[in-house]
N, C-alpha and C positions, 0 to 999 in steps of 0.2 A: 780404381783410382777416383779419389772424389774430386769436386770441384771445388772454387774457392768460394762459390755462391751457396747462400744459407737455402735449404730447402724449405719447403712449406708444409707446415704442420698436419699429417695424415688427422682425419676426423669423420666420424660415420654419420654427422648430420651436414647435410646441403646449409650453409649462409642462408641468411634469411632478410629482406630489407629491415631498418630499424622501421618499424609498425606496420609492417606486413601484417596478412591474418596466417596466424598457423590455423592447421588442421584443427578442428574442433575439440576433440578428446584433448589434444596438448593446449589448448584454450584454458579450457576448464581445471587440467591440472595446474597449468601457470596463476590460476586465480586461486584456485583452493592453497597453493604454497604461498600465497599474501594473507590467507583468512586471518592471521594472529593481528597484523597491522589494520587491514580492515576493520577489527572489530577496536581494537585498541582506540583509531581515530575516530571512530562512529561512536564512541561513549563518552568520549574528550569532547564533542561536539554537543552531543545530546542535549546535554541541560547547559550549555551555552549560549546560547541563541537568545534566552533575556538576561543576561545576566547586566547590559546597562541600564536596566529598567529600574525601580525602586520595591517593588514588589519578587523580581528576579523567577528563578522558574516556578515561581502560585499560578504565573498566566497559563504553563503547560494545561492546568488542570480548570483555570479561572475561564481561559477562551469559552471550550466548548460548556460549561456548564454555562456563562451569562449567553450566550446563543438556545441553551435548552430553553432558560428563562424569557427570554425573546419570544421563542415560537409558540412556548407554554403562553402566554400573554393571547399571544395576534390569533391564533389557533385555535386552543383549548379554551380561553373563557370569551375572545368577543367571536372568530368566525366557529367556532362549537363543533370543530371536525374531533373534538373527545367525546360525542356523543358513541356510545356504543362499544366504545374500546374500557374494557377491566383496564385498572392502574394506570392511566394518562399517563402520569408523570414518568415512571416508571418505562414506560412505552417509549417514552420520547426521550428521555435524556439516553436510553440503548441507540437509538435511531442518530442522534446528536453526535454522540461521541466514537460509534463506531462507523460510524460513516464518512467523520472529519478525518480518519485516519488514512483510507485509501482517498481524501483528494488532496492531503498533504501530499501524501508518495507520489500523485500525479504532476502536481504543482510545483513539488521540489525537482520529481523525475525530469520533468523536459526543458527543464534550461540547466542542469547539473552540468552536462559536459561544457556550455560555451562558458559556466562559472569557471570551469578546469581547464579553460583550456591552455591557462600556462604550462601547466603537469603534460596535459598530452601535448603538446609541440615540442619539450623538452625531455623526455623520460620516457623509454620505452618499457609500458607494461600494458596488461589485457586492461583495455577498458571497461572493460565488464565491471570493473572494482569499483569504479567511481559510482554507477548505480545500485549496486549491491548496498555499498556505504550508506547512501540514502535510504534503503529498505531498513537496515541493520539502527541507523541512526533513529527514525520513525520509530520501528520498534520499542527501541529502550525507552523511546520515549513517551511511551504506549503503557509502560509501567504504574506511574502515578495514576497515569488517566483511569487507568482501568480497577485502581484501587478507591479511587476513587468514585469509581462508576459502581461499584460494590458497594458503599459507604452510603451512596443515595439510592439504591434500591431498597434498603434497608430500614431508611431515617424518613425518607419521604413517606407521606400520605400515600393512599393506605398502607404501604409497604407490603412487604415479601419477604420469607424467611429462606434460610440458607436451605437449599434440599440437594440430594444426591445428585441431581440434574444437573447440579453446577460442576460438576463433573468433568462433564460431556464439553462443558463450554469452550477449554482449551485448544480441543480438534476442529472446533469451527474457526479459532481465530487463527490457528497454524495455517487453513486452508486460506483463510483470508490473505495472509501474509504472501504464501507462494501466489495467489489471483494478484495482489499488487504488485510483486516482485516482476512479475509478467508485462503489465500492461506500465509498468516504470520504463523499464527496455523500450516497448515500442515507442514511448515518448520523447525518450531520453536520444534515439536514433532520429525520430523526426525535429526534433527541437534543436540538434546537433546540423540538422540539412535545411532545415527551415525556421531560423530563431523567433520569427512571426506566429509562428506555430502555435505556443503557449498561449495567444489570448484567444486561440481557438478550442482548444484543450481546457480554461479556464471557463468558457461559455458551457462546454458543452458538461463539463463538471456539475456545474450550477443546472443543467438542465437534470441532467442526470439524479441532482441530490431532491428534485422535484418531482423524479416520477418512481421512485422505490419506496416510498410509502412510509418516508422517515417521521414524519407528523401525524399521519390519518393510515385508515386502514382504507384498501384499496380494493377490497369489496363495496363499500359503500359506496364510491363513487363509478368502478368499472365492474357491472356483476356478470358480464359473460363477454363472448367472442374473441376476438381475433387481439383484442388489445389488454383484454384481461389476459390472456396465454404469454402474450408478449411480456407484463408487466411482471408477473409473476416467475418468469423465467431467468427475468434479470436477473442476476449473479448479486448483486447488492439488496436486493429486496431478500431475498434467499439468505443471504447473511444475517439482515438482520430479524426476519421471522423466525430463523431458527434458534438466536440468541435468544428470543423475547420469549419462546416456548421452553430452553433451560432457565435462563435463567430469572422469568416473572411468572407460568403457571405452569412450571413444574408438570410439565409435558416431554414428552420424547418426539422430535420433531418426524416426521414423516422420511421411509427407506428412500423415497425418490428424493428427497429434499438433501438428503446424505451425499446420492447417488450424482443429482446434479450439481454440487456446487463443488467435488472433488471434478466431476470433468471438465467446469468451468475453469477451476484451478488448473490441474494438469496440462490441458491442452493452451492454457493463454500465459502458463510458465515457459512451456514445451517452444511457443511457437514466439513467444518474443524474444528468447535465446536464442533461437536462429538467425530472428530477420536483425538482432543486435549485432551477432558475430558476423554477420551476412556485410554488413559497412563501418569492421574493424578499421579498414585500411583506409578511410575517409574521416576518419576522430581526428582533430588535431590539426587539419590540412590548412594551408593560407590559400 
């Protein structure tokens, strides 16, 4: 004999608060079942960002080339750190634009979530999306620049021709992408805990973009010890010597140089995944 009371619905998952953290595996699936809308809004946005300007998105590609021009100027013809380096220009506008690109992701990465935080106080999904977006949104917008970055390798003094090498250049920038995709997270969780954060992250970018050898070659000024190892380790310096080896002297970069920047990748994709889903349940909070 039944009662007159409605029973409660048998189900093989436990309740869960709204923006709880689930178990990590079901994380990663709840984000990869949004990839379509992720990518859909990261594209709608891409070439948005100037569109009230008069020139509209030329600046994607205008920024970093008047910045090459810049340093080409301060650098190359009055402080003379092109003494020594084949294809200055060349040199520097790889150094220029592929290095603007992970301090975008860092500078977008760590105030992204307090931008959102309508979305996370109202809607529960894996935050993970909102940073992702920003990687994803970078990227696409990585397109012109980098046709662009092909188009002055080319046209510029003395120039460089297209060789096999350039090949190769795709698996350096995928590697680059998961290194940002990495260190977006960890920012994206500190800027989320501490919104002061970013003009510390924005400092330490600027230092950063001063000691990977984006301008000069870093033999010349550091030629042994402890801070040549250091300097050359960096994960962005690595980046872009390997780029300027495919794609300006048609060189095959060095096995260790392969070797290091896939474990720079890996392990700083690996470890900002954790420490992000680590303070799921603190995205959003008043």
């Amino acid at each position: 004999m039944t009662s007159g009371h409605p029973t409660a619905p048998e189900t093989d998952r436990p309740l869960r608060p709204v923006g709880g953290r689930p178990p990590l595996l079901d994380y990663l699936e709840q984000t990869w079942r949004r990839r379509h809308f992720i990518y859909a809004d990261s594209k709608a946005r891409a070439f948005s960002g100037h569109r009230d300007m008069l020139l509209g998105n030329v600046w994607l590609i205008g920024v970093p080339a008047l910045q090459a021009l810049v340093f080409f100027i301060i650098f190359g013809l009055i402080l003379k750190t092109s003494r020594g380096i084949e294809n200055f220009p060349g040199f520097l506008v790889i150094g220029i634009f592929l290095f603007q690109f992970t301090m975008t992701c860092l500078n977008q990465g760590v105030q992204c979530l307090q931008q959102a935080r309508g979305l996370t106080t109202a809607f529960s999904f894996p935050r993970m999306a909102i940073p992702l977006s920003v990687i994803t949104r970078e990227t696409l917008s990585m397109i012109p620049v980098l046709t662009t970055l092909a188009i002055l390798l080319l046209i510029l003094p003395p120039g460089t021709e297209i060789t096999w090498t350039w090949l190769l250049f795709p698996l350096v920038f995928v590697l680059q992408i998961i290194f940002n995709f990495g260190l977006t997270l960890y920012v994206a969780r500190l800027g989320a805990t501490v919104p002061d954060v970013r003009h510390a992250v924005s400092f330490l970018a600027r230092f950063w973009f001063y000691t990977s050898g984006v301008f000069f070659a870093v033999e010349r000024f550091v030629s042994e010890g402890f801070w040549l190892a250091v300097m050359q380790n960096n994960p962005m310096f690595i980046v872009l010597d390997m780029s300027r080896d495919l794609l300006l002297y048609d060189t095959l970069p060095e096995g260790r140089s392969w070797v290091m920047l896939t474990v720079w990748a890996l392990i700083t994709a690996t470890l900002g995944l954790w420490y992000f889903w680590q303070g799921e349940e603190t995205y959003g909070q008043e």
